[in-house]
C-alpha positions as CSV (number, residue, x, y, z in Angstrom):
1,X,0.0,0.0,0.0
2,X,1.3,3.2,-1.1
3,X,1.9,6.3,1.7
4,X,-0.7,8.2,0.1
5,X,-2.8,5.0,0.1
6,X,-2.3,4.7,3.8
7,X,-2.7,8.4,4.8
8,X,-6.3,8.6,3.4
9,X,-7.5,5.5,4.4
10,X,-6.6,6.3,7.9
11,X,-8.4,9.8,7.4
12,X,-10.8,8.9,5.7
13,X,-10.4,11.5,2.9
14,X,-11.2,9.6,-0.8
15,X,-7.9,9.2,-2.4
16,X,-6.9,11.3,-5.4
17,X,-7.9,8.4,-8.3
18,X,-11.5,8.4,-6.6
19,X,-11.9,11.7,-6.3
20,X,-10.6,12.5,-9.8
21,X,-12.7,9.5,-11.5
22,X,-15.9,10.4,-9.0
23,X,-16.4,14.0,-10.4
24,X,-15.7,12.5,-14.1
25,X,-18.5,11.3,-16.3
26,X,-17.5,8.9,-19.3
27,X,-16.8,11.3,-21.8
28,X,-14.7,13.8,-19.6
29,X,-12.2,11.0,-18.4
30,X,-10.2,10.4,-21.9
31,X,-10.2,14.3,-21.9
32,X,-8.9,14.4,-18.5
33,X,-6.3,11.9,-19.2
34,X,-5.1,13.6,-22.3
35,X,-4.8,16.6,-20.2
36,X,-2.5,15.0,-17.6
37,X,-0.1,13.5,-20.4
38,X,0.1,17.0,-21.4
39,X,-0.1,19.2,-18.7
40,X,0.3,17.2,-15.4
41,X,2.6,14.3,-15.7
42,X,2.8,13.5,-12.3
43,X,-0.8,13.3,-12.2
44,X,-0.5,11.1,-14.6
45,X,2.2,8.5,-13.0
46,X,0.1,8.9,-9.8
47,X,-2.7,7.4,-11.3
48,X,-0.4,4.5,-13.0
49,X,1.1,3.9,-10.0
50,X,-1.7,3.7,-7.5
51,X,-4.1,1.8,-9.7
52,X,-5.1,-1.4,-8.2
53,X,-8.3,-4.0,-10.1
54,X,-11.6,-1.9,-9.2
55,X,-10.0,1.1,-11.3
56,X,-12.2,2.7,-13.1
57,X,-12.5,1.0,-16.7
58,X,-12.9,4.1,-18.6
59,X,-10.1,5.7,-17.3
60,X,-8.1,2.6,-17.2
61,X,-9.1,1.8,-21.0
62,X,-7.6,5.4,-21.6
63,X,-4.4,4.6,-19.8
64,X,-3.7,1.2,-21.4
65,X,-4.2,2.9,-25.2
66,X,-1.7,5.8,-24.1
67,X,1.2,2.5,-23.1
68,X,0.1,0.3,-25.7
69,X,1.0,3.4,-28.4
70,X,3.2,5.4,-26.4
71,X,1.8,8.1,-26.5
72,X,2.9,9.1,-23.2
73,X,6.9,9.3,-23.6
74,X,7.9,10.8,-20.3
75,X,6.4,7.8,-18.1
76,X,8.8,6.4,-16.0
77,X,8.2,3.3,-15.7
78,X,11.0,2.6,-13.3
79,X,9.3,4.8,-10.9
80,X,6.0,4.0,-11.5
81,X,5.7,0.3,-12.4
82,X,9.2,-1.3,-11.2
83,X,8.7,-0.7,-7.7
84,X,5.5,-2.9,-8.0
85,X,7.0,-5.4,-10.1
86,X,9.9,-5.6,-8.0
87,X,7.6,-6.2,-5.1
88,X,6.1,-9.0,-7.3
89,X,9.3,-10.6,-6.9
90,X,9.7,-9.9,-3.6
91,X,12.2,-7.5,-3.8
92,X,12.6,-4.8,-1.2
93,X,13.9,-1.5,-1.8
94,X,16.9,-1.9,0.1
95,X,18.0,-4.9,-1.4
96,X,17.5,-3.3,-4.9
97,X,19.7,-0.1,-3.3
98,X,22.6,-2.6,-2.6
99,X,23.2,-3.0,-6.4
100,X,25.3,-0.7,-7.6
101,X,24.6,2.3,-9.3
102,X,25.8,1.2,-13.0
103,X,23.5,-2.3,-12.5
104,X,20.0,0.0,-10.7
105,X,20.8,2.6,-13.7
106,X,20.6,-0.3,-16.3
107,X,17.9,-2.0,-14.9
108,X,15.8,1.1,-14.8
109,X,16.5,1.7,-18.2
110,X,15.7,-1.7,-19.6
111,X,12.1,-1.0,-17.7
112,X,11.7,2.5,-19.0
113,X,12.0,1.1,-22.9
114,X,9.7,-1.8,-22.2
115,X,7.6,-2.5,-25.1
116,X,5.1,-4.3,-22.4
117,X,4.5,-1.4,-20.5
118,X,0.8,-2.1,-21.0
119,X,0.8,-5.5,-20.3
120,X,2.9,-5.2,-17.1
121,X,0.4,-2.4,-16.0
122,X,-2.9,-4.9,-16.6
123,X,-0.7,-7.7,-14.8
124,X,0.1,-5.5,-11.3
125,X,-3.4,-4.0,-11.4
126,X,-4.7,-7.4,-11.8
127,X,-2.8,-8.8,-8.9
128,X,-1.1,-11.7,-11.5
129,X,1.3,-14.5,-9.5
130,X,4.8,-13.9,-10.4
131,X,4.9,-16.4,-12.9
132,X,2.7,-14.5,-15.5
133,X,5.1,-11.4,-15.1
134,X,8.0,-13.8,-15.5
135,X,6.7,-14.7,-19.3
136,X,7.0,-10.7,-20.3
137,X,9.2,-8.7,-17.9
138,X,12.6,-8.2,-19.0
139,X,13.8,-7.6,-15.4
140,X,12.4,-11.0,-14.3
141,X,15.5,-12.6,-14.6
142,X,17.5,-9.9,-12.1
143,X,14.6,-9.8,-9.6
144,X,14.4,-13.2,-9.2
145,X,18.4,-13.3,-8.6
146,X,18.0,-10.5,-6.1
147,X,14.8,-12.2,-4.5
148,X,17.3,-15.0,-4.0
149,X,19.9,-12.7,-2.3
150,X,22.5,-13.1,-4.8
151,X,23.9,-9.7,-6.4
């Protein structure tokens, strides 16, 4: 669960995706995620990386067309679907930090030009076992060497 995930739910203030895709009707929600691609990228991530299965379908179908074309160049994947797919693997953030910053560098590079951004997406928001990742991810290889402790 994500910080900002965990600050709402204990407040009991509607995180940002439900607010944003509550005052949305249908139509508005492709607008408002072309808007974001243009004018608020981290908007944008945010939503990528805080979408979990009951996302809304609309917006979510809008999302999946932007990674499927790429029309949404400056999404970091590294930042916004890695840290889920590492977690996939099992892992953690601090055994990832123990690489070194040549071997993180490449491996966040090899996830930023992934051509299954959009499938990887579908997979985490879907909750899919490891396995399934395995058969697309082009960091499954690594994370399952450092989910096994060995740099």
């Amino acid at each position: 669960m994500s910080i900002h995930s965990q600050c709402n739910a204990q407040s009991g203030t509607p995180s940002f995706l439900r607010r944003l895709t509550t005052v949305l009707v249908n139509g508005q929600r492709r607008q408002a995620v072309q808007k974001m691609r243009l004018e608020a990228f981290s908007s944008l991530e945010t939503l990528i990386l805080e979408a979990e299965a009951d996302f809304d379908p609309d917006m979510a179908r809008e999302i999946d067309r932007l990674l499927t074309t790429g029309a949404a160049p400056l999404i970091r994947y590294s930042e916004t679907l890695m840290p889920r797919m590492r977690e996939r693997f099992d892992v953690s953030a601090e055994r990832f930090g123990h690489l070194s910053n040549k071997e993180q560098h490449a491996i966040k590079n090899i996830c930023d030009g992934c051509p299954d951004a959009s499938r990887c997406w579908e997979a985490l928001r879907g909750g899919e076992a490891k396995a399934v990742c395995r058969s697309f991810c082009p960091n499954a290889a690594t994370f399952e060497r450092l989910s096994v402790g060995i740099n």
